[in-house]
LUMTOR-694253 format. One line per 2 residues: number of its first residue (from 1); for each residue z, y, x of N, C-alpha, C. Coordinates in steps of 0.02 Angstrom, whole numbers, plus 50000, padded with zeros to 5 digits. Layout:
! LUMTOR-694253
NUM> Z/Y/X/Z/Y/X/Z/Y/X | ...
! end
This chain:
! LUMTOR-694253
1> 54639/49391/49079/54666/49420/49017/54741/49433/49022 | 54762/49400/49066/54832/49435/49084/54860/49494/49111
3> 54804/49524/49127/54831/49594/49173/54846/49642/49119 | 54911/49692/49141/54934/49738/49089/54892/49779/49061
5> 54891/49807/48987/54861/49822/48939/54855/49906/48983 | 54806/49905/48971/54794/50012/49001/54868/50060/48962
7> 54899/50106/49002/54946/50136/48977/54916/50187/48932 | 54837/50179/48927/54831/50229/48856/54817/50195/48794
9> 54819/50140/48792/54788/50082/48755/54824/50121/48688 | 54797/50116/48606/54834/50118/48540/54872/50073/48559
11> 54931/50090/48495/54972/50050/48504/54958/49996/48468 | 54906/49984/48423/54895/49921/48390/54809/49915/48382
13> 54787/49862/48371/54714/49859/48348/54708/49868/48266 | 54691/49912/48245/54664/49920/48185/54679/49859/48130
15> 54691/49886/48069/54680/49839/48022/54617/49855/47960 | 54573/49832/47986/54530/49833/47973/54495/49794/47918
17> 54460/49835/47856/54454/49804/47787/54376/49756/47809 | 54388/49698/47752/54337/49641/47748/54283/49710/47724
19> 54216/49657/47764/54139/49699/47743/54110/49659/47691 | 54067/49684/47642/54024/49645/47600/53952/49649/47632
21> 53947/49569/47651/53896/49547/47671/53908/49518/47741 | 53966/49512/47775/53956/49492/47844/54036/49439/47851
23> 53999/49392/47890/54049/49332/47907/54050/49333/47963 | 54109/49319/47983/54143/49304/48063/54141/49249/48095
25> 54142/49240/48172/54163/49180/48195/54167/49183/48282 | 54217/49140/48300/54216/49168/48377/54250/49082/48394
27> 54228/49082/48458/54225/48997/48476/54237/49019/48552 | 54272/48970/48570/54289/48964/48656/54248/48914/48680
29> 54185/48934/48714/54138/48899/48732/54136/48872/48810 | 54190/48902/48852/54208/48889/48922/54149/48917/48976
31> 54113/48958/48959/54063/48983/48982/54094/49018/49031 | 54136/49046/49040/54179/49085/49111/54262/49069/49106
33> 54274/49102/49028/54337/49088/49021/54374/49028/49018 | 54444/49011/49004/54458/48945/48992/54513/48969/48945
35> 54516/48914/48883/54573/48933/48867/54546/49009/48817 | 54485/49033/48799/54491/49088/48745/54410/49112/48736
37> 54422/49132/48680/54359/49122/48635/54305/49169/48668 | 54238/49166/48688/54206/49185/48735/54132/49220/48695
39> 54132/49174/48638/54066/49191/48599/54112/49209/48518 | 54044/49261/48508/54068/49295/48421/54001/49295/48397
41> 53987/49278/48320/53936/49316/48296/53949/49327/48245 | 53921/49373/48187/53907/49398/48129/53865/49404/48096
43> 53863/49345/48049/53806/49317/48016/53821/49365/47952 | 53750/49387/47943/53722/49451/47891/53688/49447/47829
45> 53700/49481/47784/53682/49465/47697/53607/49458/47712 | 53576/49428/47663/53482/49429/47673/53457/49498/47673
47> 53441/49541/47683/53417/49607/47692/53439/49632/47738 | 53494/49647/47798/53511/49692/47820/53481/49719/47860
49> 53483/49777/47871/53455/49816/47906/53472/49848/47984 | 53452/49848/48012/53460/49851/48096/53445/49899/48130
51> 53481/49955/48169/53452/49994/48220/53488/49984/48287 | 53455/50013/48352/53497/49997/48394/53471/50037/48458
53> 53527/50043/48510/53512/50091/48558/53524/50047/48609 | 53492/50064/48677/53519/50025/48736/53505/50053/48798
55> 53520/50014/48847/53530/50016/48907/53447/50063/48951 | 53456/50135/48962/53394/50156/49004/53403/50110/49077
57> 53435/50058/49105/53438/50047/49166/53372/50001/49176 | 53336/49986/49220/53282/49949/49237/53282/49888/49258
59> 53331/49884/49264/53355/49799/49262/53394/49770/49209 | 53358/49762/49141/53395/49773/49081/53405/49682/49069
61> 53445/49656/49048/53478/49580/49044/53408/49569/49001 | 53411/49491/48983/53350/49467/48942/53401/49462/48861
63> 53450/49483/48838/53467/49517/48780/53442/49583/48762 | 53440/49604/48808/53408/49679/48786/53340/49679/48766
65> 53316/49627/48805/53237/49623/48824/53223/49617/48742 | 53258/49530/48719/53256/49515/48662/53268/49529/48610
67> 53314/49599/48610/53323/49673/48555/53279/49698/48530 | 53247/49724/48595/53195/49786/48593/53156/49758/48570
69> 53129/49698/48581/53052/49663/48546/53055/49655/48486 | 53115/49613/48471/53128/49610/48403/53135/49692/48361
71> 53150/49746/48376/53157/49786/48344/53083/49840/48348 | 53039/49848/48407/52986/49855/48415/52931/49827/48367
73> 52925/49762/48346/52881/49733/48333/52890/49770/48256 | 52938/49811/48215/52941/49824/48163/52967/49833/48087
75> 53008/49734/48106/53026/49712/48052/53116/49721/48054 | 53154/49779/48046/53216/49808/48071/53246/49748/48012
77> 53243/49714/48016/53303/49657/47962/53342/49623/48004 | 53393/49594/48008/53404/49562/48053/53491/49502/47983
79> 53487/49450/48026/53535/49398/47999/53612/49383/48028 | 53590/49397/48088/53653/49385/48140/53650/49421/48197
81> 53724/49425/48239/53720/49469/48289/53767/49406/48327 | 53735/49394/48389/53806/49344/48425/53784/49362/48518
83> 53857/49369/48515/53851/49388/48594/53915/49357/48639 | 53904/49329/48683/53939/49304/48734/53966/49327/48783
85> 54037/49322/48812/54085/49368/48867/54085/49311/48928 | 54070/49341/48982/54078/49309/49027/54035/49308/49086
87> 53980/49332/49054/53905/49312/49090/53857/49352/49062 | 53837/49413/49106/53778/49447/49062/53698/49433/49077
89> 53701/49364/49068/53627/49348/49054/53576/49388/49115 | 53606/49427/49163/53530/49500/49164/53538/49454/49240
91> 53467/49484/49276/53432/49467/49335/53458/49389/49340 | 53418/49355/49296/53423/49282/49315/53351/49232/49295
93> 53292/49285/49284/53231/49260/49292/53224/49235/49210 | 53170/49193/49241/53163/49133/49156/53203/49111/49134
95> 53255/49087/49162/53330/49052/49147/53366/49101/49116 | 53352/49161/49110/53390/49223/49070/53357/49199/49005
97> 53279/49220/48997/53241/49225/48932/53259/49143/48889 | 53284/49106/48940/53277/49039/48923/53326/49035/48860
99> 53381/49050/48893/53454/49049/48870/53447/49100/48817 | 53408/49149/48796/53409/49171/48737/53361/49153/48702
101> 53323/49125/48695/53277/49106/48668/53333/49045/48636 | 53368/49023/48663/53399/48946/48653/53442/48972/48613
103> 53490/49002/48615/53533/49042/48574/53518/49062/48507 | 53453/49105/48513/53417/49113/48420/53399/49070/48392
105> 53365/49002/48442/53351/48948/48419/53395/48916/48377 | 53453/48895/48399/53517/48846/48362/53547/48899/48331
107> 53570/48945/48314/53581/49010/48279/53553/48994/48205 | 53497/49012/48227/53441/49005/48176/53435/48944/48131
109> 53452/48883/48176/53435/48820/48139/53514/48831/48105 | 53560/48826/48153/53613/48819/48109/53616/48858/48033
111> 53599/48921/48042/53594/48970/47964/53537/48965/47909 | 53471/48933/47960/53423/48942/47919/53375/48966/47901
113> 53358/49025/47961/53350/49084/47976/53284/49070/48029 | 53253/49130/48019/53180/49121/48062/53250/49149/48127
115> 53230/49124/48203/53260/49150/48266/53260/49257/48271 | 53192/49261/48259/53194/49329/48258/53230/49368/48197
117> 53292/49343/48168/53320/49383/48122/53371/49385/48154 | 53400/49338/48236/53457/49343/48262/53451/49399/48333
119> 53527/49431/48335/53492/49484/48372/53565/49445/48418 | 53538/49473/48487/53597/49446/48554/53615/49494/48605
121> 53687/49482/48620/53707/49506/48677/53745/49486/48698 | 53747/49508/48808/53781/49462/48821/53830/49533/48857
123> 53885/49494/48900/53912/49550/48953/53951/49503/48999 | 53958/49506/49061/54009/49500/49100/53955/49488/49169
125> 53954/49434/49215/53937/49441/49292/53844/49462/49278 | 53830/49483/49309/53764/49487/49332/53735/49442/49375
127> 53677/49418/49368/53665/49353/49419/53663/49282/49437 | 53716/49270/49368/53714/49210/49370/53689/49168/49293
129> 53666/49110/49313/53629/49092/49250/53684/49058/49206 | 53663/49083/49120/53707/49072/49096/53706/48991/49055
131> 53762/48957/49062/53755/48874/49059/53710/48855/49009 | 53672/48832/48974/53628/48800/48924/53674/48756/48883
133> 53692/48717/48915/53736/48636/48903/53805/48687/48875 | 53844/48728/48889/53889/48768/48856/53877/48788/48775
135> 53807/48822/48790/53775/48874/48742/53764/48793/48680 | 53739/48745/48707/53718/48681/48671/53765/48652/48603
137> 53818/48666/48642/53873/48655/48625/53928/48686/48584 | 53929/48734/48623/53971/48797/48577/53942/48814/48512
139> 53868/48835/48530/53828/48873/48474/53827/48853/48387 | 53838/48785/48391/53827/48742/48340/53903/48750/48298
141> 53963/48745/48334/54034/48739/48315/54067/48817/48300 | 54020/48855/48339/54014/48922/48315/53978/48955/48239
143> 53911/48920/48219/53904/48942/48165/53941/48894/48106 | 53987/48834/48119/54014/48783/48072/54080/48849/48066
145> 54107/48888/48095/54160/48922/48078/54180/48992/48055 | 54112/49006/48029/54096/49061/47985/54157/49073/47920
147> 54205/49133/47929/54224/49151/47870/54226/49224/47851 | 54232/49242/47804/54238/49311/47781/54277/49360/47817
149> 54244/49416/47819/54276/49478/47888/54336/49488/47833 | 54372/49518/47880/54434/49545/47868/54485/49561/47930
151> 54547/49580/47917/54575/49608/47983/54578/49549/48028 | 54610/49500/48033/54601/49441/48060/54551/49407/48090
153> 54482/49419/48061/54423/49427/48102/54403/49464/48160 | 54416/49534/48122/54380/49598/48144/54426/49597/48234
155> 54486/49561/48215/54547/49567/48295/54522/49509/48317 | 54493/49451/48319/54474/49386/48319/54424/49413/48368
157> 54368/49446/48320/54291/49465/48355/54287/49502/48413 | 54336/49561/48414/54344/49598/48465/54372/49582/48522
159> 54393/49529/48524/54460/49504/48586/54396/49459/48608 | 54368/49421/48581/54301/49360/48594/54257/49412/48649
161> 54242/49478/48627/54200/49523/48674/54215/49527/48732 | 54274/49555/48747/54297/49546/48810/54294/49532/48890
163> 54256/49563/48926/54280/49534/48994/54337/49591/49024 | 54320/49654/49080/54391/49670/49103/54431/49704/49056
165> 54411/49695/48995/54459/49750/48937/54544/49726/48939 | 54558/49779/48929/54643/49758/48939/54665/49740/48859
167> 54635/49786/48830/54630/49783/48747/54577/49771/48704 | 54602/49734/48640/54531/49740/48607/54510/49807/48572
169> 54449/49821/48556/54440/49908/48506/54378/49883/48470 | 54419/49923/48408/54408/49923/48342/54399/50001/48311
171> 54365/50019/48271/54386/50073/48235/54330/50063/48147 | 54366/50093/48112/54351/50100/48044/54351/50164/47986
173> 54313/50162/47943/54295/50248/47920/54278/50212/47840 | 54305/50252/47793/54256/50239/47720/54241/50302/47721
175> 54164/50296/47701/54101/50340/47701/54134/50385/47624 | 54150/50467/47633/54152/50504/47562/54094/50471/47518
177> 54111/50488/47464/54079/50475/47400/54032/50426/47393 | 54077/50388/47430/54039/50299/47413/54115/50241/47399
179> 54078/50198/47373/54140/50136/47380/54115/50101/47458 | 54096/50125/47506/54058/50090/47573/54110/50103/47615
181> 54119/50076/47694/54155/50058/47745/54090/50074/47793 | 54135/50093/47843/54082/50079/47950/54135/50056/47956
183> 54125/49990/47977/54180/49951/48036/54141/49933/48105 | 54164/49938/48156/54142/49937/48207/54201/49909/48261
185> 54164/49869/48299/54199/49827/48382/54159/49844/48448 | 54193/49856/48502/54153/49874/48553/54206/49831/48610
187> 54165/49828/48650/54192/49821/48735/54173/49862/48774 | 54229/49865/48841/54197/49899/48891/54262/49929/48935
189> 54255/49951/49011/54300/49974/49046/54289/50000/49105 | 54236/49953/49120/54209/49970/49210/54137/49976/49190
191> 54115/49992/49249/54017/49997/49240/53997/50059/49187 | 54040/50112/49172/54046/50130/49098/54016/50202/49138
193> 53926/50227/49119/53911/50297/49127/53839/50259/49096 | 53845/50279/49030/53816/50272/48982/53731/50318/49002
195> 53669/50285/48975/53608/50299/48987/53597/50273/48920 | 53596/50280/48864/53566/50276/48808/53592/50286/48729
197> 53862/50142/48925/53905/50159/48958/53895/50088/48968 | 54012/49930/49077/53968/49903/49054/53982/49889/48984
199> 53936/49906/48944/53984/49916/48869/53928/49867/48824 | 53959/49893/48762/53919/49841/48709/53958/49880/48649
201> 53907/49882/48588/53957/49892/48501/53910/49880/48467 | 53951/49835/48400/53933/49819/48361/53959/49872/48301
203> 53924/49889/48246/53941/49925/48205/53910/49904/48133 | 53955/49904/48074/53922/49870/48008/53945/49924/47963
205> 53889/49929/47913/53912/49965/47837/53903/49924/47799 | 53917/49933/47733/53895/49902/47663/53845/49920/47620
207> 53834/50000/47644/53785/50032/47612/53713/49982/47619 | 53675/50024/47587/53590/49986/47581/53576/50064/47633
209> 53536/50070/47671/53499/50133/47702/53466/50091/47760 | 53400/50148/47755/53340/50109/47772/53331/50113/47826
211> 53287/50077/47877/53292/50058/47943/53289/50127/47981 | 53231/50175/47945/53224/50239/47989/53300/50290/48003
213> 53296/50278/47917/53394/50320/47904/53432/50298/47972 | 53445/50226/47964/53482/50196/48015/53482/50215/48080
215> 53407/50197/48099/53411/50213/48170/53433/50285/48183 | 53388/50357/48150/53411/50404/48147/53467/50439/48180
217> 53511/50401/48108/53600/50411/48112/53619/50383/48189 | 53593/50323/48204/53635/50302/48259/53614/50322/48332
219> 53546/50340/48330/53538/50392/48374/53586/50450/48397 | 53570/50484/48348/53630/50553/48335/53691/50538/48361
221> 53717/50501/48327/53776/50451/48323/53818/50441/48420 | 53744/50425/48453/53779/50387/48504/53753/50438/48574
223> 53708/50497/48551/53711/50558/48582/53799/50584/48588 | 53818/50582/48530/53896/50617/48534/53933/50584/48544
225> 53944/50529/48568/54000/50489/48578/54005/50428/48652 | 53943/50367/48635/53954/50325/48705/53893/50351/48752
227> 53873/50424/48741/53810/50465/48794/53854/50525/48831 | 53917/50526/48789/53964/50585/48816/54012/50555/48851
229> 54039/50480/48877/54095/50454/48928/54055/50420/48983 | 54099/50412/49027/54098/50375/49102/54144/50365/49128
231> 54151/50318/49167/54224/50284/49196/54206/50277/49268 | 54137/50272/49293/54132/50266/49362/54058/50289/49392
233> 54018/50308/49316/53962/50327/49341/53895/50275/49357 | 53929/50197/49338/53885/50169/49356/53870/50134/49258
235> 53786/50132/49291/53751/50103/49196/53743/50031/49218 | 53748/49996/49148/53767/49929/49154/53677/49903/49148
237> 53668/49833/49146/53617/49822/49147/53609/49785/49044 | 53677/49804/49045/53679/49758/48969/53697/49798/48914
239> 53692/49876/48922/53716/49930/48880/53686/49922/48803 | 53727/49895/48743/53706/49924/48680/53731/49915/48619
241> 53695/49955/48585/53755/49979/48517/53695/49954/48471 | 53722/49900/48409/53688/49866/48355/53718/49904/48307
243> 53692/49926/48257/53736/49942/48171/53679/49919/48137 | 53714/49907/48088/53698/49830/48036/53713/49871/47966
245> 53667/49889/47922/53673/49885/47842/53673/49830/47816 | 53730/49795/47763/53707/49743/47737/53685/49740/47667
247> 53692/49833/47644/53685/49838/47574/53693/49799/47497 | 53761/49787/47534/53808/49738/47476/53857/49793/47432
249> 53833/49838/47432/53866/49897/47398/53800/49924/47361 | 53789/49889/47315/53701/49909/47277/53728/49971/47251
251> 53778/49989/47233/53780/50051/47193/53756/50113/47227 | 53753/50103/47294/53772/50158/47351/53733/50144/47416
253> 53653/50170/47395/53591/50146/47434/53574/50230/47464 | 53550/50235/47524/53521/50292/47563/53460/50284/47599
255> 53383/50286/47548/53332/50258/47578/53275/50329/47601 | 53298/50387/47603/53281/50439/47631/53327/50500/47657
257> 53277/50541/47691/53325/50606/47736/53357/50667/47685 | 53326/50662/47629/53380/50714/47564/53417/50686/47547
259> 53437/50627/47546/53492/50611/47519/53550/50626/47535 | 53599/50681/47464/53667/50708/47488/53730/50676/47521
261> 53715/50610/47510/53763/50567/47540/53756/50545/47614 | 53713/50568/47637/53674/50573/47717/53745/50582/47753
263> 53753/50662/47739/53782/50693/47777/53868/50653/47784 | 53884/50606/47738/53958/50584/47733/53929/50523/47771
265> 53878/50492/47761/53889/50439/47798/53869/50454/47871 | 53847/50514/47895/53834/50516/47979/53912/50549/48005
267> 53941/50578/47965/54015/50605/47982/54072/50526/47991 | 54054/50481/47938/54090/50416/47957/54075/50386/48007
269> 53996/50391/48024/53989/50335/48096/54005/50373/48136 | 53983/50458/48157/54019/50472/48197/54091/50466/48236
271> 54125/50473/48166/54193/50448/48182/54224/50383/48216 | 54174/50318/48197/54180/50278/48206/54170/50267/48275
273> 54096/50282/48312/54061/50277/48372/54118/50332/48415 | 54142/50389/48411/54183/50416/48449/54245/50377/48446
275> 54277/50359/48411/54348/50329/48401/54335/50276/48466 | 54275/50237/48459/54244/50171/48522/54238/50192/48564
277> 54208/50239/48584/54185/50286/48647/54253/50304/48693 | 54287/50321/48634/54349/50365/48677/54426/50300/48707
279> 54417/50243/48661/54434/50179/48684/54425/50143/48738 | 54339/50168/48755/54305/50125/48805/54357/50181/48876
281> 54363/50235/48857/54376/50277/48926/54450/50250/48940 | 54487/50256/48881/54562/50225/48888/54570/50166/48908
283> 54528/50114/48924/54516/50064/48950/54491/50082/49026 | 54471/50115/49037/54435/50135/49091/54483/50098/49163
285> 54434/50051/49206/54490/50003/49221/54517/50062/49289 | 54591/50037/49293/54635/50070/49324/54669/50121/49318
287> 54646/50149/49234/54653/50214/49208/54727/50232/49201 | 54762/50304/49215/54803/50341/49210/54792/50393/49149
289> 54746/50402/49159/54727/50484/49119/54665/50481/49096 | 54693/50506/49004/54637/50517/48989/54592/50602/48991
291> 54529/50597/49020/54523/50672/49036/54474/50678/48985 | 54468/50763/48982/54431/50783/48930/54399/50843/48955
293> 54342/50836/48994/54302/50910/49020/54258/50952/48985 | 54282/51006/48978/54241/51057/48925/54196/51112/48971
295> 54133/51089/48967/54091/51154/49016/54073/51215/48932 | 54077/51261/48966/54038/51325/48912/54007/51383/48971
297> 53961/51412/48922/53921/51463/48964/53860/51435/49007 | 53853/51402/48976/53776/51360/49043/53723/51393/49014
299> 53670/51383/49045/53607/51405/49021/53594/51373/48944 | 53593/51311/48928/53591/51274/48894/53619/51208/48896
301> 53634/51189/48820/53675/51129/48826/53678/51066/48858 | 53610/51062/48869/53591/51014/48940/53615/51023/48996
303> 53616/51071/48998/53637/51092/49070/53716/51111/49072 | 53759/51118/49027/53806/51103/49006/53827/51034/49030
305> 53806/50971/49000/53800/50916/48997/53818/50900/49080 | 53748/50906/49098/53727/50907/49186/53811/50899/49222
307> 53811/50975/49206/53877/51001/49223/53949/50994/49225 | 53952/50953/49153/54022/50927/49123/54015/50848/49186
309> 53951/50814/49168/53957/50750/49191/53964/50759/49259 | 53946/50795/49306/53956/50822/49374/54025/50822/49380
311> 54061/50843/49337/54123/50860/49376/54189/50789/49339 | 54152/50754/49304/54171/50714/49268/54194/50633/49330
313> 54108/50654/49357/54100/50578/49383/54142/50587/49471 | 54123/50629/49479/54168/50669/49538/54221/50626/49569
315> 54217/50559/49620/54267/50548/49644/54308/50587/49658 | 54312/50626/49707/54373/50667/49714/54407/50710/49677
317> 54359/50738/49618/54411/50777/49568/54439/50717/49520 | 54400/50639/49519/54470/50595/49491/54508/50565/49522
319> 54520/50559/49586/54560/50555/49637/54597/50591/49608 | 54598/50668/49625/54639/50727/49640/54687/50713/49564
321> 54643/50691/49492/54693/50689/49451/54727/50646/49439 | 54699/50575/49482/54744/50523/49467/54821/50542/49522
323> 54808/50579/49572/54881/50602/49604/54905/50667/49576 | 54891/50693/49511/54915/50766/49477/54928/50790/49528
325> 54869/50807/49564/54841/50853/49623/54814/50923/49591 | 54831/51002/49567/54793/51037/49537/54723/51081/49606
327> 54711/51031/49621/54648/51042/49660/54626/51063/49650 | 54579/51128/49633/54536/51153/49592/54468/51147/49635
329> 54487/51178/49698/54419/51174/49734/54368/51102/49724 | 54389/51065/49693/54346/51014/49699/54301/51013/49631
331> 54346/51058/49580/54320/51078/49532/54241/51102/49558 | 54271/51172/49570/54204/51225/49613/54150/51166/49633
333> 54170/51125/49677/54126/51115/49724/54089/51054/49671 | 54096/51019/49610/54067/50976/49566/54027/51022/49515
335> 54050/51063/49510/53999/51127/49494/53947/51155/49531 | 53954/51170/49577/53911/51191/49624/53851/51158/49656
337> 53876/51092/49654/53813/51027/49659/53795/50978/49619 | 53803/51022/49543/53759/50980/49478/53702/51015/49490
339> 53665/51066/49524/53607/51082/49512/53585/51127/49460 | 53628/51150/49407/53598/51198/49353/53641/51267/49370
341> 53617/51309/49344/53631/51373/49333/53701/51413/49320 | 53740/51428/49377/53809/51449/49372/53807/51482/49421
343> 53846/51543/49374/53883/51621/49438/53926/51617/49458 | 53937/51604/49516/54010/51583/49563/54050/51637/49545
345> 54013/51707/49540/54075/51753/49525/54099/51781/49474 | 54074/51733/49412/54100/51729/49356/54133/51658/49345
347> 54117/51640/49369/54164/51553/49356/54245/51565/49330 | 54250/51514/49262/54326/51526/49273/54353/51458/49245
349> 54404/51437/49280/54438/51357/49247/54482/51357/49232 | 54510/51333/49183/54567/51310/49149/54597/51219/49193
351> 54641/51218/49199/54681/51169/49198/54721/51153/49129 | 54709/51138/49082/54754/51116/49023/54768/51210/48998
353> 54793/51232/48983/54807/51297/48950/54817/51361/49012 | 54826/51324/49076/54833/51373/49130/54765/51370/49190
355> 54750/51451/49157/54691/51454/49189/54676/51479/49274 | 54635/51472/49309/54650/51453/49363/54595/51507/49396
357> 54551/51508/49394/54490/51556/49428/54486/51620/49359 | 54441/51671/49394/54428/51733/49347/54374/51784/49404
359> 54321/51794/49407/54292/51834/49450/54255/51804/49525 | 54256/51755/49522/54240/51711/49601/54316/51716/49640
361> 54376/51724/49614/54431/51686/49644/54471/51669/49622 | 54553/51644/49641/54579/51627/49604/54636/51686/49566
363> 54644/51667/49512/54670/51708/49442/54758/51740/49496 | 54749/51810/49470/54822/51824/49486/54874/51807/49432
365> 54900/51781/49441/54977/51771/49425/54955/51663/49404 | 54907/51657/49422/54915/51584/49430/54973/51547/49466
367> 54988/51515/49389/55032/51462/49426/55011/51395/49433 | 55006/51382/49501/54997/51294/49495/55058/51241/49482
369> 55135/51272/49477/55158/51213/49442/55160/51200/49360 | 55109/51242/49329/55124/51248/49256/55054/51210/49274
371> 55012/51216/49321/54936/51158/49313/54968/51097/49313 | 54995/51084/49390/55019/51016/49383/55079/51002/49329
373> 55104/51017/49310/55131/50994/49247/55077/50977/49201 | 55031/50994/49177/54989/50971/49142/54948/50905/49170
375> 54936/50911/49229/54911/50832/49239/54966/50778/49238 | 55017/50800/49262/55090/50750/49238/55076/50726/49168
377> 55035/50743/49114/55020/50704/49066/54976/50653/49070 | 54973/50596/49016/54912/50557/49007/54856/50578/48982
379> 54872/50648/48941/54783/50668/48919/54776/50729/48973 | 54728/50763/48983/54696/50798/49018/54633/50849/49006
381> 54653/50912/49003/54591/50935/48979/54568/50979/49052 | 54512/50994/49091/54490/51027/49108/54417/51071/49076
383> 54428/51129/49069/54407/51169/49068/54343/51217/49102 | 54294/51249/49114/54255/51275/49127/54206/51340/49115
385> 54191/51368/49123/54149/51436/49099/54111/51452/49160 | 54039/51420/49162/53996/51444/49230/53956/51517/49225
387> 53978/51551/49160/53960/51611/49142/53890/51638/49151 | 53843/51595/49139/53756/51606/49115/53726/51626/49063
389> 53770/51592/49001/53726/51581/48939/53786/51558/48895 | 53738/51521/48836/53811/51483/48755/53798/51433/48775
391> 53763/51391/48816/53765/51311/48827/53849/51296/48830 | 53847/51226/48796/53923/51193/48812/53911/51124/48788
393> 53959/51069/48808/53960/51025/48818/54033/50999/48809 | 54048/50935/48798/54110/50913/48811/54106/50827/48837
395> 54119/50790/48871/54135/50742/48928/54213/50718/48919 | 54196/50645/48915/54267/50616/48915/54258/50567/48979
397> 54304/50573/49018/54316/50516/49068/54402/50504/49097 | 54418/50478/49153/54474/50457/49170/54485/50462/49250
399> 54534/50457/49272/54551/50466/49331/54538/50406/49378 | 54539/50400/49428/54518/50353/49461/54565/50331/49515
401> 54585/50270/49516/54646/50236/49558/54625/50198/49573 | 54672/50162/49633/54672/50090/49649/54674/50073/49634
403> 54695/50045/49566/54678/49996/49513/54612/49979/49499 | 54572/50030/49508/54494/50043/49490/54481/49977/49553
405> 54493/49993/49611/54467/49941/49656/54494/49861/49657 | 54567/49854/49655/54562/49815/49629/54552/49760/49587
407> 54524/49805/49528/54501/49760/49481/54419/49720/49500 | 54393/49786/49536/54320/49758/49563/54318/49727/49614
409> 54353/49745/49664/54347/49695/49717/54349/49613/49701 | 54387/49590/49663/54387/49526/49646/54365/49511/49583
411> 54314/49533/49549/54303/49517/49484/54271/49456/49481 | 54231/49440/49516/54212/49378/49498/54241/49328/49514
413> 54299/49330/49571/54347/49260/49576/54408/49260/49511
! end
């Protein structure tokens, strides 16, 4: 937790308004860390309501396992959300399922609560089993320190998430024409190329809206935001996003798809889930630059997509920008081997406002020191037109440094 904060980091963590219906708590359980609070949960009004997205990887942690069942089987209510930094529970056999099973267990007793109203997640090493005798321990002194969200929490909860984050992230939205809030916490930095980014978010309203609404929205929701970044291309085994109704705002309930207030509250989570998304990239460990790749003209927006993420994940075109290299050819050539549908001799790229190709070569009167001046910044836009079709897409990721390696090479010592 000492290593310097990412140079794109906000300059502050959010101050973020108390929720009606949800209590805080975060405990230093010594489970990896020493010295700082490792476990959080958020114990939930009696009704709330639950949707949630996760991890397509096939080696999914036994939190995920214990998501999906619980949310499968039907009953989308849920009481608490508590998840642990340090240790992501995944490929560690029965001793995975064990340790969550044990977790909802004392959760549960502590609140009161049938186990399946507690939902879990974990994040940090892969592989190793996570302590029992910790969890024994902590779990209990964790639900004795339950108090009301508020900013002090909400910075409390998010820092508890934590493994290589340099910062904590937060973001917050009041929903138009309600007295309601989305507050939302996420982690994440490395492992980050999202299949459903190594990440995790929690997200809460006040509204009442019903499990289908919910999921719905957060579907949608996380198509546009943690389905659109990557930091290295690789999917975590512990990927997922919880949002929580606690419908402590009775005035201001959304229990079907006409409802006019739909549309304000999918514009707030949006906001919310991108504000996280685009955090997770600024974290992106070793990060310089934040990039922003815009494909247009694909066959279709999928293939758009394909395309943006091709040139996104692209060691060498984030090489090339972490040395404000205006390389372009590497552009071409991350285009050329996504596999979808592009006319080389219509191709044309932008570097930030100075455009670079026009016709299958490069643009006359291009200048490349007005490109590299533009990667001399921290944000970054590249640009695209594979000239097929209206498909388009947009992709957020970051440049890639030695920092990137050193942070992995030794992560687990």
């Amino acid at each position: 937790m000492s290593d310097p904060i990412s140079p794109l980091a906000p300059e502050s963590f959010p101050e973020m308004p108390p929720l009606a219906g949800v209590q805080l708590a975060t405990h230093a359980a010594g489970i990896r860390y020493e010295a700082r609070a490792d476990l959080f949960m958020a114990a939930l009004a009696e009704g709330t309501t639950v949707a949630g997205t996760f991890t397509k990887s096939l080696c999914p942690s036994a939190p995920v396992d214990w998501c999906r069942r619980i949310l499968a089987n039907g009953d989308s209510t849920a009481r608490a959300i508590v998840c642990n930094s340090g240790n992501a529970n995944a490929f560690t056999g029965r001793a995975g399922d064990t340790a969550a099973e044990l977790t909802a267990e004392l959760i549960g007793e502590a609140l009161d609560v049938d186990p399946d109203r507690i939902l879990l997640a974990s994040t940090g090493v892969i592989g190793e089993t996570l302590p029992t005798a910790a969890l024994a321990a902590g779990l209990p002194a964790l639900a004795t320190s339950l108090t009301t969200s508020g900013p002090e929490g909400w910075a409390e909860a998010a820092a508890a998430i934590r493994t290589t984050d340099t910062f904590s992230k937060g973001a917050w939205s009041r929903i138009d024409g309600t007295a309601a809030h989305i507050v939302g916490i996420a982690k994440g930095s490395g492992m980050i190329a999202p299949d459903m980014a190594t990440m995790l978010a929690f997200v809460f309203t006040d509204l009442a809206v019903s499990p289908e609404v919910l999921q719905h929205c957060l579907s949608a929701s996380v198509t546009r935001s943690f389905n659109r970044i990557t930091v290295d291309s690789d999917t975590s085994t512990s990927d997922s996003v919880l949002l929580f109704a606690t419908g402590e705002q009775i005035d201001d309930d959304i229990h079907d798809f006409e409802d006019e207030r739909l549309a304000g509250f999918q514009t707030a989570l949006d906001q919310v889930t991108l504000d996280l998304a685009h955090q997770i990239v600024r974290d992106g460990e070793g990060a310089t630059k934040f990039v922003e790749v815009r494909v247009s003209g694909a066959s279709d927006d999928a293939a758009a997509e394909i395309i943006a993420f091709s040139i996104a994940n692209s060691p060498l075109v984030k090489t090339a920008l972490a040395a404000e290299d205006a390389n372009w050819g590497r552009i071409v050539m991350a285009v050329g081997k996504a596999g979808q549908q592009a006319d080389r001799d219509a191709l044309e790229i932008w570097i930030g406002p100075e455009q670079v190709t026009a016709g299958g070569v490069v643009l006359d009167g291009y200048d490349e020191e007005r490109a590299t001046a533009h990667l001399a910044e921290n944000e970054v836009v590249i640009s695209v037109d594979v000239g097929v079709g209206d498909g388009s897409a947009t992709i957020w990721t970051c440049d890639l440094t030695h920092g990137y390696i050193e942070i992995n090479a030794g992560y687990r010592s």
